[in-house]
C-alpha positions in Angstrom: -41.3 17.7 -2.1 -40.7 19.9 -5.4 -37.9 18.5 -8.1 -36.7 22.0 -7.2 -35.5 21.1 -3.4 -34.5 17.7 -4.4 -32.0 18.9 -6.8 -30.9 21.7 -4.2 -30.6 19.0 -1.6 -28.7 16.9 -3.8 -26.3 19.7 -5.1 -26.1 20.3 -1.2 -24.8 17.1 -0.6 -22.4 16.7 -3.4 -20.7 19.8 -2.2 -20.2 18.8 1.0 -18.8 15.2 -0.4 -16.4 17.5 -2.8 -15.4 19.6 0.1 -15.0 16.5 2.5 -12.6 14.8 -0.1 -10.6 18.2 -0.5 -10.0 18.5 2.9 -9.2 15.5 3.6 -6.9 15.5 0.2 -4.9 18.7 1.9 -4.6 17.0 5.1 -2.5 13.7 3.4 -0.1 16.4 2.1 0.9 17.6 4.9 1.8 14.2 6.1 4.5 11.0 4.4 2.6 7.9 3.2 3.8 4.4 4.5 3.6 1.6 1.8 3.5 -1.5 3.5 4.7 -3.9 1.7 2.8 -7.6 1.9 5.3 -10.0 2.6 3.1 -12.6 3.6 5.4 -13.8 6.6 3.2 -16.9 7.4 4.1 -18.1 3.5 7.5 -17.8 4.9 7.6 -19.6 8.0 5.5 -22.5 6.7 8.0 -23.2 3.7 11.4 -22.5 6.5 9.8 -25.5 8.9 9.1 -27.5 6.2 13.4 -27.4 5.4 13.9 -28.0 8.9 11.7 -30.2 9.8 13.8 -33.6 10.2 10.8 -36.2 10.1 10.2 -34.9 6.5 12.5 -36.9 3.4 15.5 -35.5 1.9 13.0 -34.9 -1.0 10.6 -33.3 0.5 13.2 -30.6 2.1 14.3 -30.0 -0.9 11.1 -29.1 -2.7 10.5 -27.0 0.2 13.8 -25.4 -0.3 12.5 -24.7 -3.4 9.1 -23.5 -3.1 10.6 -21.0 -0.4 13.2 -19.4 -2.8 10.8 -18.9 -5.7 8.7 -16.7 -3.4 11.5 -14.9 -1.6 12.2 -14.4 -5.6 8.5 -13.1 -6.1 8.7 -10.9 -2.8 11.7 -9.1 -4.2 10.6 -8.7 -7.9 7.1 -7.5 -6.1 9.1 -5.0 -3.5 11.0 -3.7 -6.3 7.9 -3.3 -8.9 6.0 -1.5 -6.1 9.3 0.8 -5.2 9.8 1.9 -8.6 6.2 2.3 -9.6 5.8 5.0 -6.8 9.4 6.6 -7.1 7.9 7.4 -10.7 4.0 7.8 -10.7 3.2 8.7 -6.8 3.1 12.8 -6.8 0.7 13.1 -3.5 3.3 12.9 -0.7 6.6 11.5 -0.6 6.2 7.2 0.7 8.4 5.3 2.6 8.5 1.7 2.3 8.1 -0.6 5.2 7.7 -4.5 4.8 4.4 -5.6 6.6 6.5 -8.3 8.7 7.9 -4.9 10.6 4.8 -3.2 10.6 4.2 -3.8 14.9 7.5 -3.5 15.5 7.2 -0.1 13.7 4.1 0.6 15.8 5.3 -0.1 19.3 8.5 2.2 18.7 8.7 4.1 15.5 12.4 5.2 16.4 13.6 1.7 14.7 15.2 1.1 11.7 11.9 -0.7 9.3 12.0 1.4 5.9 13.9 -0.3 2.8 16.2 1.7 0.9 16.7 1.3 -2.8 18.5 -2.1 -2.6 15.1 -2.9 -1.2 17.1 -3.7 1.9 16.5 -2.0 5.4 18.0 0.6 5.4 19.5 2.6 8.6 19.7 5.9 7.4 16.0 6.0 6.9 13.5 6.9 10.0 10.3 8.3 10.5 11.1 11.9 12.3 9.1 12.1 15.7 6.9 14.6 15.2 6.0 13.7 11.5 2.4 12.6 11.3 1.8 9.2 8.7 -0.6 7.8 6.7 -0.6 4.3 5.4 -1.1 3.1 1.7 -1.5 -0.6 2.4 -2.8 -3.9 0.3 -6.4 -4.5 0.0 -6.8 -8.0 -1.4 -4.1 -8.2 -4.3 -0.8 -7.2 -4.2 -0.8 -4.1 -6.3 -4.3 -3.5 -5.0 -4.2 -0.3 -2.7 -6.1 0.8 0.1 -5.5 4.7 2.0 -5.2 4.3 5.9 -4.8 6.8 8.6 -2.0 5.9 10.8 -4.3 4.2 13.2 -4.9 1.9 10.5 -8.8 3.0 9.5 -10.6 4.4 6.4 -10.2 8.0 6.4 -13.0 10.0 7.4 -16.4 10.5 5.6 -16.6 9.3 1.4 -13.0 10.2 0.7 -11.8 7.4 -1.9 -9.4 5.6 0.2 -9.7 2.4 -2.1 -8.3 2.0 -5.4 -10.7 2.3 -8.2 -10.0 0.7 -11.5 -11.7 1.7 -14.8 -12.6 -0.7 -17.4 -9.7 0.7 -19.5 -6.7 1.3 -16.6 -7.6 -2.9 -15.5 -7.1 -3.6 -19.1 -3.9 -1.7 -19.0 -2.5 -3.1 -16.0 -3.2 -6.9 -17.2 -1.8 -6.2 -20.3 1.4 -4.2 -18.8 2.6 -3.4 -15.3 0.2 -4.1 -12.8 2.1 -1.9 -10.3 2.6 1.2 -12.5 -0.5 1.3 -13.2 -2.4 0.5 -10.1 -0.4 3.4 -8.4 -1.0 6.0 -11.4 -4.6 4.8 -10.7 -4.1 5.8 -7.1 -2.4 8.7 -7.9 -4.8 10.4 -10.6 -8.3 9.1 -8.0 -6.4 11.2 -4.7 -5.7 14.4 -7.1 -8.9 14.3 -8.2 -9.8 16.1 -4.8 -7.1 18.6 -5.4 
């Protein structure tokens, strides 16, 4: 093979990747993006058995009291971190909030009432309208540490860049400052990239 059609083949194939991404890029706009919020319900309903749970001491109930409220404190300074951060640096598509513990709920009947208003608090006068198409910006492995679904809850199609990337310089950033604002400027700036 010449240099000459390897270098065509390869400017081939980067041009279909570019024109991939944009497509897929114009086909999130047209569509509202559910954060799902990692609540990590299991945490939950170990710490709430361990109150009520009678064989246990007094002591023991207590520190589980305790160890429940400091991460209902953590869920609610994390909701509201992850809230703001996208009111402010998400420009792709406007993102409704859902807590994961509602997330089947949502998907056996999307008529409910799941999405958290301001307060970060469900709130009724939010709903998904019937015909609007979704996609889903969910947690990969941290919890400001975002992953781009399509509503059936896969990667989207060919090399679009559905995880979040970090630089050297915007993980530096977020450990040194908000971990939320920047992880979702992050997000924000990698999906307009395909604009």
């Amino acid at each position: 093979m010449s240099l000459k059609f390897c270098f065509s083949f390869c400017l081939l194939l980067l041009t279909m990747n570019v024109l991939s991404g944009q497509a897929e890029y114009y086909t999130l706009r047209d569509k509202v993006g559910l954060v799902r919020l990692y609540m990590n319900q299991p945490k939950i309903t170990h710490y709430e058995s361990l109150v009520n749970n009678a064989k246990l001491t007094p002591d023991q109930r207590n520190e589980a009291k305790i160890a429940l409220e400091k991460f209902l404190i953590d869920r609610k300074v994390y909701i509201s971190n992850a809230m703001e951060s996208f009111d402010l640096n998400y420009e792709i598509t406007p993102v409704y909030f859902i807590p994961d513990s509602l997330w089947r709920s949502f998907k056996a009947d999307k008529t409910g009432k799941y999405f958290l208003g301001k307060d970060g608090l469900i709130d009724p006068t939010i709903s998904l309208a019937s015909n609007q198409d979704f996609y889903i910006i969910a947690q990969e492995n941290y919890d400001y540490d975002f992953r781009i679904l399509t509503s059936e809850g896969s990667p989207p199609p060919g090399n679009f860049p559905y995880k979040l990337k970090h630089s050297l310089f915007s993980k530096i950033r977020a450990l040194m400052g908000s971990m939320a604002t920047e992880s979702v400027k992050r997000l924000n700036k990698q999906l307009k990239s395909y604009q």
